[in-house]
C-alpha positions in Angstrom: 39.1 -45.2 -48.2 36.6 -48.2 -47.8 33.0 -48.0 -46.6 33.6 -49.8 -43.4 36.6 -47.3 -42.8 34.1 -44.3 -43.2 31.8 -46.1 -40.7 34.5 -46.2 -38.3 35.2 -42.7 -38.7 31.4 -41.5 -38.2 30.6 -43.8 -35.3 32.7 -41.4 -32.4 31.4 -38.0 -34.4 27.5 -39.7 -34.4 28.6 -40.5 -30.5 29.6 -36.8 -29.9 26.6 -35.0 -31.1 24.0 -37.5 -29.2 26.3 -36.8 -25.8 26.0 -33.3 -26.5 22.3 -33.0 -27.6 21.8 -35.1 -24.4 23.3 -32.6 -21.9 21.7 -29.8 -23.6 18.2 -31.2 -22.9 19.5 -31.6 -19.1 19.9 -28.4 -19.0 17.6 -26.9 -20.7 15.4 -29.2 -18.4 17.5 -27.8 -15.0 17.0 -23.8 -15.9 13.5 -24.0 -16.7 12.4 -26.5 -13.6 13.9 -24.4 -11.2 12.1 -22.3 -8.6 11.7 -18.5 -9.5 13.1 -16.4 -6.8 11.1 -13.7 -7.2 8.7 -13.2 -4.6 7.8 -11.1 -1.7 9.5 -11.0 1.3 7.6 -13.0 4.0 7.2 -10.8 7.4 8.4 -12.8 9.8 6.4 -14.0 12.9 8.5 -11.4 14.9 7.0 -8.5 12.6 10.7 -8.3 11.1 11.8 -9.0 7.5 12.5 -12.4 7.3 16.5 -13.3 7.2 16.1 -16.1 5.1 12.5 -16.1 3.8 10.2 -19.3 2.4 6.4 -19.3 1.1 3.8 -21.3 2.1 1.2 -22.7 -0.2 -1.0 -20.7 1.5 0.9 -17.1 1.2 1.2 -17.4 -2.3 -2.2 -18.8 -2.8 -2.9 -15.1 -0.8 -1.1 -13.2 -2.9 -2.2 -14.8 -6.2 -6.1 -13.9 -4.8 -4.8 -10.2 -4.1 -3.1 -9.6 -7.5 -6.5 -10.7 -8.9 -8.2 -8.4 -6.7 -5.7 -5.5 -8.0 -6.5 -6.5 -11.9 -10.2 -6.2 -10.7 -10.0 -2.6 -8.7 -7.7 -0.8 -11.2 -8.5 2.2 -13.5 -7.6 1.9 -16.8 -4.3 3.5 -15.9 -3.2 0.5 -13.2 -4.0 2.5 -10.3 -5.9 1.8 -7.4 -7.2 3.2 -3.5 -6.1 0.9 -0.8 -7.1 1.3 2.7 -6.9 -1.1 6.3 -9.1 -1.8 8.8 -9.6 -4.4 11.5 -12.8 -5.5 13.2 -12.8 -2.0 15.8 -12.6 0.2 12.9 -15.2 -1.9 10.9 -17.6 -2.3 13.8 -21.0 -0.8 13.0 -21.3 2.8 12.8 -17.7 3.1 13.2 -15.1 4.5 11.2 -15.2 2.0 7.8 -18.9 3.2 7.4 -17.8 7.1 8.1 -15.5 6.8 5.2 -17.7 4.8 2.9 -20.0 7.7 3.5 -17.9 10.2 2.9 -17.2 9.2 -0.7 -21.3 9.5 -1.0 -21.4 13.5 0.2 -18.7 14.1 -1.4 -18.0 16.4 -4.6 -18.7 14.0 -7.1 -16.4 11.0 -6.2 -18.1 8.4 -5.6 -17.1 6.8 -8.6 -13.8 5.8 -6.3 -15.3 3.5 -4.9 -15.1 1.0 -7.8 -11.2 1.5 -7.3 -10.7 1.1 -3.5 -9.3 -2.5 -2.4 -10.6 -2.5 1.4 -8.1 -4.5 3.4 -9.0 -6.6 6.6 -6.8 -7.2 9.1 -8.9 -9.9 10.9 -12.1 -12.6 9.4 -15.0 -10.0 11.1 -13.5 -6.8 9.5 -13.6 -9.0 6.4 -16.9 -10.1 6.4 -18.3 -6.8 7.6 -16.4 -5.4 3.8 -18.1 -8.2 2.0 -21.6 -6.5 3.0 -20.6 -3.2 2.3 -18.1 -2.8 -0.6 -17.3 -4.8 -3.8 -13.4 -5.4 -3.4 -12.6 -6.8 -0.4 -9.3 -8.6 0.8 -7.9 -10.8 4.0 -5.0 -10.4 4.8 -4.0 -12.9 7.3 -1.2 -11.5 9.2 1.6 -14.0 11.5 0.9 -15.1 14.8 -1.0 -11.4 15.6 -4.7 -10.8 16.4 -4.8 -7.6 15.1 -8.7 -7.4 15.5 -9.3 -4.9 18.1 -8.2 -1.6 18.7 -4.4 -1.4 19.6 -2.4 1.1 22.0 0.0 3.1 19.9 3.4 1.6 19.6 2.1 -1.6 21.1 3.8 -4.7 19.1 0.5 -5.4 17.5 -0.2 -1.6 16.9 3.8 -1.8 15.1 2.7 -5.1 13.1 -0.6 -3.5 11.8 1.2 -0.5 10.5 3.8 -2.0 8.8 1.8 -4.8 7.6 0.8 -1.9 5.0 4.4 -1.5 3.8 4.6 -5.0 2.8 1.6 -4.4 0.2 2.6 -1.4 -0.9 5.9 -3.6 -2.0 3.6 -6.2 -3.3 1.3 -3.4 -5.4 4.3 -1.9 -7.4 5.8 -5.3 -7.8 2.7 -5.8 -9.7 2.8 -2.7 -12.1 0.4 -0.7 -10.0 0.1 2.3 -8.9 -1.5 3.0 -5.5 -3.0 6.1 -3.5 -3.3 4.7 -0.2 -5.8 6.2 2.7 -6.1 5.6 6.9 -9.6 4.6 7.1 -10.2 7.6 9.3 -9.0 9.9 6.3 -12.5 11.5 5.3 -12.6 12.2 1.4 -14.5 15.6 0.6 -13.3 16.0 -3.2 -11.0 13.9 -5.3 -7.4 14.4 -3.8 -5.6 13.4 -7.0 -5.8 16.6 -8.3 -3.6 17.4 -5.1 -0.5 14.9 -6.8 1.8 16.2 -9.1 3.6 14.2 -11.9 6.9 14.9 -11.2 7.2 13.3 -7.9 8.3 9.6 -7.5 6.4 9.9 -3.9 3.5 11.9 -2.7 3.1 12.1 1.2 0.5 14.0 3.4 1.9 15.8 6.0 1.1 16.6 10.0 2.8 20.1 9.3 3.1 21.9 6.5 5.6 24.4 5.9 4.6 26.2 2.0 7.2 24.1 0.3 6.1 20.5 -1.4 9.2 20.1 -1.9 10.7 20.8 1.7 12.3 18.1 3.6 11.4 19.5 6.3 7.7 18.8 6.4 6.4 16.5 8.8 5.4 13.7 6.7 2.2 11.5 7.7 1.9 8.1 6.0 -1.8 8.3 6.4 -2.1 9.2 2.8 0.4 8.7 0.3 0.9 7.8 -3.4 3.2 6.1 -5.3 4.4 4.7 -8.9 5.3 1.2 -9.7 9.1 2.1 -10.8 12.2 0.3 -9.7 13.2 3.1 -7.6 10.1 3.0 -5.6 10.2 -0.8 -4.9 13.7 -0.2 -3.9 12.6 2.1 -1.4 10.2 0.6 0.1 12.6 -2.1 0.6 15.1 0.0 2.3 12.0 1.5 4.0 11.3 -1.8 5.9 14.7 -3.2 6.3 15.5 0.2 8.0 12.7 -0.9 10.8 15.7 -2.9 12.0 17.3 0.2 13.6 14.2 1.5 15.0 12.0 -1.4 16.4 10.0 0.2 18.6 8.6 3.1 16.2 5.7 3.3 13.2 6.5 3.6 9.5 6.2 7.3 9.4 8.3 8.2 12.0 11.1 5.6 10.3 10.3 7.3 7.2 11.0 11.0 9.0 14.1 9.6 10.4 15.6 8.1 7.2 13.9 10.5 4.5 17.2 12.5 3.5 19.1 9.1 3.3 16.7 7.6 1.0 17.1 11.3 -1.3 20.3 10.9 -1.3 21.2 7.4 -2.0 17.7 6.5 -4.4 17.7 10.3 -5.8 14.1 10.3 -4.2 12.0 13.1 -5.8 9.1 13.5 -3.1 6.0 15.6 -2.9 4.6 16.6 0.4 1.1 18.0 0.0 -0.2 20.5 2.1 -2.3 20.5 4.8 -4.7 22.8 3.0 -6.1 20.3 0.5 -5.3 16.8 3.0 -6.4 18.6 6.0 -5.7 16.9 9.6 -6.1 17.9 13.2 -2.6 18.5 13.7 -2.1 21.4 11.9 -6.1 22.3 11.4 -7.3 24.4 8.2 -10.9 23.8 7.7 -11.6 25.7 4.3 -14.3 23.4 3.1 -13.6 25.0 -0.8 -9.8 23.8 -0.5 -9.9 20.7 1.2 -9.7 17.0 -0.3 -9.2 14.9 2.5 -9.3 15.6 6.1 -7.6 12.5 8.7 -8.1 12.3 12.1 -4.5 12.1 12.8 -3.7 13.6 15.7 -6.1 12.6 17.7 -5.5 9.3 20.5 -7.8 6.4 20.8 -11.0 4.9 18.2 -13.3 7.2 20.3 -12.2 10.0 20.3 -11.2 9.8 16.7 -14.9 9.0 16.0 -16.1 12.6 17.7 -14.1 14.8 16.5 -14.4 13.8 13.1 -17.9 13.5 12.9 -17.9 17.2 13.9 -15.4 17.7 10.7 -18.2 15.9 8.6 -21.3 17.6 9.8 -19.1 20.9 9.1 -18.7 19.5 5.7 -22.6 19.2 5.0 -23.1 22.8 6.4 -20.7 24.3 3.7 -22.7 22.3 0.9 -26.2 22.7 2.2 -25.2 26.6 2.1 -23.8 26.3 -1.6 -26.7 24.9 -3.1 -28.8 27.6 -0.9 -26.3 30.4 -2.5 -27.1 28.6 -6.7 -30.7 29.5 -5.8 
């Protein structure tokens, strides 16, 4: 064969390869240029999960500045204490400095404070955190001024409690774990001593019947802890997408409704603590050397919440003024 007949032969194999190499770098180009889908589901300006949901620059700006926040706030263990509040719970003298406090008399936790991310609901709540506490985020809601107090079950009372849900979602997503507390949740001693490691979920409850395990409890989302596994995302998830059926109604009473649907279809393994150690006014046990926590659930209305849990606090500083009398 001659050396121009060899030429010929290479010339459609040298074409080939070049064609080839040149729709592999397209798409290579294609898979890596495209948008991740990943990303957290934008509450939509209704208060509902979004159908079909989109980001703004500025929401995932947000959320970049929160997972920051989280990296900043964690133990060493990824875990951190979230709470809410909005500019009537933050005013001065009013519930966000009752609960700061309380972490200050407490039995040696104030230490917790270098892991609690206070969330504002509006810019005055925010800027009242910034002269109080160290980690401090905004959370700019949709279309709601969630500033001042709301009547319970109100729309803006429904988008303020589920507004939580969403970071909860957005916490795990982010290999966190989270203990979060109602502002007007008082903390006597350290109530993670209270959670066991065998539950995916650890709720509080309004009534507590002797069994953790019990379905039957009367759950209260006013503390509750939770583990960044799939299963828990997935919840949550099903958690919000369930608000659907119930519009007009909170979180926890969803969650009550739907609790032995999501045990049964996510193989849910939850832990409902008793109201001995996360103590409430619904189902009252004030034994100062059990409790942990004590929330003014239960009660209606920012000023009435304020009295009677001041009288829980000042009850608290009686039972340790009279154990450092009895060391003596």
């Amino acid at each position: 064969m001659t050396s121009e007949s060899i030429n010929k032969t290479k010339r459609p194999i040298i074409h080939y390869v070049i064609g080839i190499t040149f729709l592999a770098s397209v798409l290579v180009v294609y898979v890596f240029t495209q948008p991740s889908t990943k990303f957290i589901d934008r509450v939509a300006r209704d208060g509902h999960v979004a159908e079909t949901p989109s980001r703004t620059a500025e929401e995932e700006s947000s959320d970049g500045n929160f997972a920051t926040l989280l990296q900043k706030a964690a133990t060493d263990d990824k875990i951190v204490i979230i709470t809410e509040v909005n500019e009537a719970f933050a005013a001065p003298n009013s519930m966000l400095d009752l609960f700061l406090e309380s972490f200050h008399n407490g039995d040696n936790i104030v230490h917790l404070l270098d892991h609690l991310i206070i969330v504002a609901m509006d810019q005055k709540a925010f800027e009242k955190c910034k002269s109080v506490h160290r980690h401090c985020y905004l959370h700019k809601q949709l279309g709601s001024d969630l500033s001042s107090e709301k009547a319970y079950l109100s729309k803006d009372y429904l988008d303020l409690v589920w507004s939580k849900v969403r970071l909860w979602q957005f916490i795990l997503e982010q290999g966190y774990s989270f203990l979060f507390t109602d502002v007007d949740a008082m903390w006597f001693r350290n109530p993670f001593r209270h959670i066991s490691v065998y539950a995916d979920l650890t709720l509080a409850t309004d009534v507590f019947y002797g069994n953790p395990e019990d379905h039957n409890n009367m759950p209260n989302t006013g503390l509750v802890f939770a583990k960044p596994t799939r299963k828990n995302i997935e919840v949550l998830k099903y958690l919000r997408e369930a608000r659907r059926r119930f519009p007009t109604t909170n979180e926890q009473t969803v969650y009550d409704k739907i609790k032995h649907e999501l045990v049964s279809k996510f193989q849910l393994k939850v832990q409902y603590v008793s109201t001995a150690y996360w103590g409430n006014f619904c189902q009252p046990q004030k034994d100062f050397s059990k409790l942990s926590t004590f929330h003014a659930c239960c009660r209606a209305g920012l000023a009435i919440k304020l009295a009677h849990i001041k009288s829980v606090i000042e009850e608290w500083k009686v039972y340790k003024s009279i154990l450092r009398v009895n060391l003596f």
